[in-house]
N, C-alpha and C positions, 0 to 999 in steps of 0.2 A: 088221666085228666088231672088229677092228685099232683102230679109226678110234675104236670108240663105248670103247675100255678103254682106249687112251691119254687121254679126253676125263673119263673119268670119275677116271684118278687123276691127273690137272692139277687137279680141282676141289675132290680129298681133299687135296693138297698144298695149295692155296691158301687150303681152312679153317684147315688145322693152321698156316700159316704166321701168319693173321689172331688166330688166339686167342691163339698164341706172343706176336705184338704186342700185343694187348688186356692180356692178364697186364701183359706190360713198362710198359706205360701205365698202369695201376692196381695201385698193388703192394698196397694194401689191399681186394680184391674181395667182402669181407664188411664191413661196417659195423653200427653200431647206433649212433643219437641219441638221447639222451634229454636233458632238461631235469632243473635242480638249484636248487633257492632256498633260502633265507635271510630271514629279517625281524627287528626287535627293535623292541620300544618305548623311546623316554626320553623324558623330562621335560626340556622345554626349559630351556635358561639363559639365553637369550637373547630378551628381548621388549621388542620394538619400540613403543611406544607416542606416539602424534598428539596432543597436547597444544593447545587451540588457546584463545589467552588475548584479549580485546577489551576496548577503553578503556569505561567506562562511568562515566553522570552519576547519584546521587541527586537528588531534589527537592530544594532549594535547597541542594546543596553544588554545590562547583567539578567537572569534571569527572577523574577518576584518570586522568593522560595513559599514553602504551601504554611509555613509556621507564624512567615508575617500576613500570607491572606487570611490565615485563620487569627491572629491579633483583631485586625483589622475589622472582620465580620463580626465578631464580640464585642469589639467594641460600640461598631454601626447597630448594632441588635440594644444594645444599653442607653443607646442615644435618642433611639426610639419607643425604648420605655417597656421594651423586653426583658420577662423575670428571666434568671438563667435556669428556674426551674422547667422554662416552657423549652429549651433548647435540647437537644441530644444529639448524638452522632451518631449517625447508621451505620454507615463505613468508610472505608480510606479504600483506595484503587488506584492503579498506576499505568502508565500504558509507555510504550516506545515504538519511533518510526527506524529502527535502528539499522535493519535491512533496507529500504529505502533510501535512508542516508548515507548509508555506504555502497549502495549502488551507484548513487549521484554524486559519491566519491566528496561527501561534506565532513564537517567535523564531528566529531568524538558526540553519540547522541549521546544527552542527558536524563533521565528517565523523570519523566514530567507527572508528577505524581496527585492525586485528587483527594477530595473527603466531601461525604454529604452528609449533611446536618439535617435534622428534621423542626421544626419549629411550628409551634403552637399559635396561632392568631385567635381572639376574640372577636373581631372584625376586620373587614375591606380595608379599613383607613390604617390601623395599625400596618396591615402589609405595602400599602402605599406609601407608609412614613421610611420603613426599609428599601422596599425598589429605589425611592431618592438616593439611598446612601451607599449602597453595594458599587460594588467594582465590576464595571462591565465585561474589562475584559478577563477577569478571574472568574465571573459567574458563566458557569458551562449551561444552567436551567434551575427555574426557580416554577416547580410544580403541583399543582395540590393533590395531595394522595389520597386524602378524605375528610368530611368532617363529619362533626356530629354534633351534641348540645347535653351541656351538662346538667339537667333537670329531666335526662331520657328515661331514667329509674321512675321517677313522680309521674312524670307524664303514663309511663307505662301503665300504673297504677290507675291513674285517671280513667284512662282508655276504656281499662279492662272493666272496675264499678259502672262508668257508661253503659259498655255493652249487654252486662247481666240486666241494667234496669231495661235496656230496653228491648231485650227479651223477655223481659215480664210484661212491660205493655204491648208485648204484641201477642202474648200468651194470652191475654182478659182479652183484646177482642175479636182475636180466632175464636176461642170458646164461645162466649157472646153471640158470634156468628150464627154460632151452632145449638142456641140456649143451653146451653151448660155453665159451669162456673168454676174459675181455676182455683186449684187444691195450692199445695204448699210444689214450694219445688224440692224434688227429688236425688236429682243429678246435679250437678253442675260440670261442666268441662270447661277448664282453664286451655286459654289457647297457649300454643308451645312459641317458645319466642326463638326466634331465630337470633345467627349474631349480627348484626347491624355494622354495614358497610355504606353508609352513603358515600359511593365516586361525584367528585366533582367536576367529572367529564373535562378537565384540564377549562375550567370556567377563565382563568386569569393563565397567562404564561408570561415568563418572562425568560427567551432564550438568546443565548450569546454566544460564540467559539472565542475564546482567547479573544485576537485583535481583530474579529470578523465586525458585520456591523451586527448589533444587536434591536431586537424589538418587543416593545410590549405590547400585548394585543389581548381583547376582552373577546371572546366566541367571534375570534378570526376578523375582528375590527376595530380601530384605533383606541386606545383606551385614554377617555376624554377625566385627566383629574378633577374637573370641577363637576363632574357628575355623579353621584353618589349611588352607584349602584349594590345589591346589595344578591348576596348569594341565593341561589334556588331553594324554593323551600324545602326542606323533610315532611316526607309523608307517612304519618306512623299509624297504623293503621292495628287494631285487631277484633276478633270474629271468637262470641262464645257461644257452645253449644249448652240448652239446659233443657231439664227433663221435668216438667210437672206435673202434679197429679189431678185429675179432673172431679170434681167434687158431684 
């Protein structure tokens, strides 16, 4: 009998010792997580446009070489009030119908050679000031590749403060819910940012062939100059996770 009440309070001391330590090990023993976001839309200021310009021949004229369409585009970019730091060159390309023309037994093909430029817009109307001025029949397509907005850093920032606060007000009235009271927060998880591609789903085009006829068209319908329309918004959106402790 001795034997079995020393045995049973060795194993009440060894509970009360184990929870003593557990406590010690978790000083927060109530928690509660919840999730906190934020989003906003803007209007981007910053769009990226594929400019892609190609030598081409009228019937009996000379052929317009790619050295004076590219003069020419430089110049139409500076008239409309384009920095040259917003310009760059993607690449140069070249193509020949050479087999074709000697099929059809023509003259000696000339290898009709291209370059795409990429260019920066701030807005709609700057790109409008350049569609005035470009060469139709040199411009092969005038494409948007992407935009984006140069305050996407701040914004990000914004976002992110947003969503912790508003995971703390939603942390006090869960609790609350539950008569409790919310402790300090614990965790925080920072949302991971991905890279940021906003497509402009080709919003504006402006395509041509050489002496084909050419058209400009806004989401596949006439594009009205004196209507001032203005690019889709950015949706920038993000989601934090936080841990707090329950008082």
């Amino acid at each position: 009998m001795k034997r079995f009440f020393f045995l049973l309070l060795g194993i009440t001391w060894l509970s009360t010792v184990f929870a003593q330590t557990s406590n010690s090990s978790n000083p927060f023993p109530k928690t509660i997580t919840v999730t906190g976001s934020a989003e906003m839309l803007v209007i981007p200021d910053e769009i990226y446009v594929n400019i892609i310009l190609r030598e081409y021949q009228k019937k009996y004229q000379d052929k317009k070489e790619l050295e004076t369409i590219k003069t020419d585009f430089l110049s139409y970019c500076k008239a409309a009030g384009i920095a040259d730091t917003s310009i760059s060159i993607q690449s140069y390309t070249g193509y020949s119908n050479y087999y074709w023309l000697r099929k059809k037994k023509k003259r000696d093909q000339d290898l009709m050679a291209s370059i795409t430029y990429q260019v920066k817009f701030s807005n709609s109307k700057e790109m409008d000031q350049l569609i005035e001025k470009l060469d139709d029949d040199a411009t092969v397509s005038f494409d948007i590749a992407y935009t984006s907005h140069s305050k996407l850093t701040e914004y990000r920032r914004q976002l992110k403060i947003q969503a912790v606060k508003a995971a703390k007000e939603k942390g006090i009235y869960l609790t609350e819910a539950i008569g409790e009271k919310l402790g300090s927060a614990i965790t925080v998880k920072e949302p991971q940012e991905e890279a940021v591609d906003y497509r402009a789903n080709s919003n504006i085009q402006l395509r041509g062939m050489n002496s084909l006829n050419s058209n400009i068209s806004y989401n596949g319908k006439d594009f009205d100059k004196s209507v001032d329309v203005e690019f889709k918004k950015m949706r920038l959106r993000f989601e934090v996770e936080v841990i707090f402790a329950i008082q």
